[in-house]
FITI-608345 format. One record per atom (N, C-alpha, C): x, y, z. Coordinates in steps of 0.05 Angstrom, whole numbers, plus 5000, padded with zeros to 4 digits. Layout:
XYZ
...
This chain:
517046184977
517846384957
515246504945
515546804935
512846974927
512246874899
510046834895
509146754866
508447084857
510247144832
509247294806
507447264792
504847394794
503247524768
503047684758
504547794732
503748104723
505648224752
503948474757
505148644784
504348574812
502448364819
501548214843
502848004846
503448004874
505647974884
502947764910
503747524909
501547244932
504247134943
504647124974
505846994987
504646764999
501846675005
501046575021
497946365001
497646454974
496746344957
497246154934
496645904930
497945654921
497745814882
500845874876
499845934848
497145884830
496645554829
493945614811
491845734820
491045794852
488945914855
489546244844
491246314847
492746494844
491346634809
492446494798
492246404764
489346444765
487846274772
484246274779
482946544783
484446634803
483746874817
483847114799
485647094781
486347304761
484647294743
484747084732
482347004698
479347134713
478347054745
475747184751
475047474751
477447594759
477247914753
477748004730
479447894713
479348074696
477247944675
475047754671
473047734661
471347864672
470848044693
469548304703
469748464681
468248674676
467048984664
470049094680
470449274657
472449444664
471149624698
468749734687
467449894713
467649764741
466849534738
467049314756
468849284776
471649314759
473349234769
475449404777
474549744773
476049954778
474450004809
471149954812
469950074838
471149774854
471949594847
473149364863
475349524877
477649584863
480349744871
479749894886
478650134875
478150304891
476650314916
474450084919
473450084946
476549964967
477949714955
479149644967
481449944977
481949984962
484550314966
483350444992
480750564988
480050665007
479450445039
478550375040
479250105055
481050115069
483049955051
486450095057
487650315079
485650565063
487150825078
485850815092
483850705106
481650865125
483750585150
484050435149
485850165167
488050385166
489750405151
492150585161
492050825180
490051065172
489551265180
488051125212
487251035213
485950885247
488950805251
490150635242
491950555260
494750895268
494950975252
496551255266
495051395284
492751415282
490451655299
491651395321
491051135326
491450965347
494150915372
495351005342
498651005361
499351315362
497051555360
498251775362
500751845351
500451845329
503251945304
502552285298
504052395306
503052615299
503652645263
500952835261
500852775241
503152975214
504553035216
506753195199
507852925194
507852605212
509652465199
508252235197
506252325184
504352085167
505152005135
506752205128
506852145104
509951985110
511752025126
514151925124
513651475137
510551585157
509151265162
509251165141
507351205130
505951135098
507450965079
509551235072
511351165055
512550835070
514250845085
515750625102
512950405103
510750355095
508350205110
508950015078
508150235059
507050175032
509350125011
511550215014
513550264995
516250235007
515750255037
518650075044
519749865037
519249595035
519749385027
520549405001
519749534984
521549494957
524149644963
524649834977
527849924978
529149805001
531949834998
534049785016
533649945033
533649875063
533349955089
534750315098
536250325082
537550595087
536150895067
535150785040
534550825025
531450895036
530050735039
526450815054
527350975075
528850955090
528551135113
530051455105
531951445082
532351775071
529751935062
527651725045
525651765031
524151885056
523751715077
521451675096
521651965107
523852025119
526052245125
524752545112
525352425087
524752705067
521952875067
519652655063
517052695064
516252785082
517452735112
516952805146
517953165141
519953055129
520653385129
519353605118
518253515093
516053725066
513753745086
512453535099
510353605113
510753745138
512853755137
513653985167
512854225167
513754255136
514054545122
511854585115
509354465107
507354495103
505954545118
505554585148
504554505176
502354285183
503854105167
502953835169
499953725161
């Protein structure tokens, strides 16, 4: 079962390290700990964006990937894929 902190969400981390893990960051400098995030974010997108360029996704339905990658799991299965759906479609119209 997922251990709750705040909005982080550890499946695979023994709560107290967990607990540990939190008290070390946020005794970080605010600055500190925003270029932390944000290197990680970008990070992030640059692993996503390789993996679609990899499987040749064209790209008008990167955003409908994305969405389903990052934000699927919190909705019900019918629900992410109307979403997923929708976004494929705005970027259609946009010429992707």
């Amino acid at each position: 079962m997922a251990e709750t902190l705040g909005t982080m969400t550890s499946r695979d981390t023994a709560p107290e390290i967990a607990r540990r893990q939190l008290e070390m960051a946020m005794a970080l400098p605010e600055a500190q700990r925003l270029r932390m995030a944000s290197g990680m974010f970008d990070s992030a997108r640059r692993i996503l964006i390789s993996d679609l360029q990899a499987r040749k996704v064209p790209r008008e339905k990167w955003p409908g990937e994305i969405f389903r990658r990052v934000y699927g799991p919190d909705f019900r299965p019918e629900t992410a894929e109307r979403i997923a759906a929708r976004l494929d479609e705005k970027a259609a119209g946009y010429g992707g």
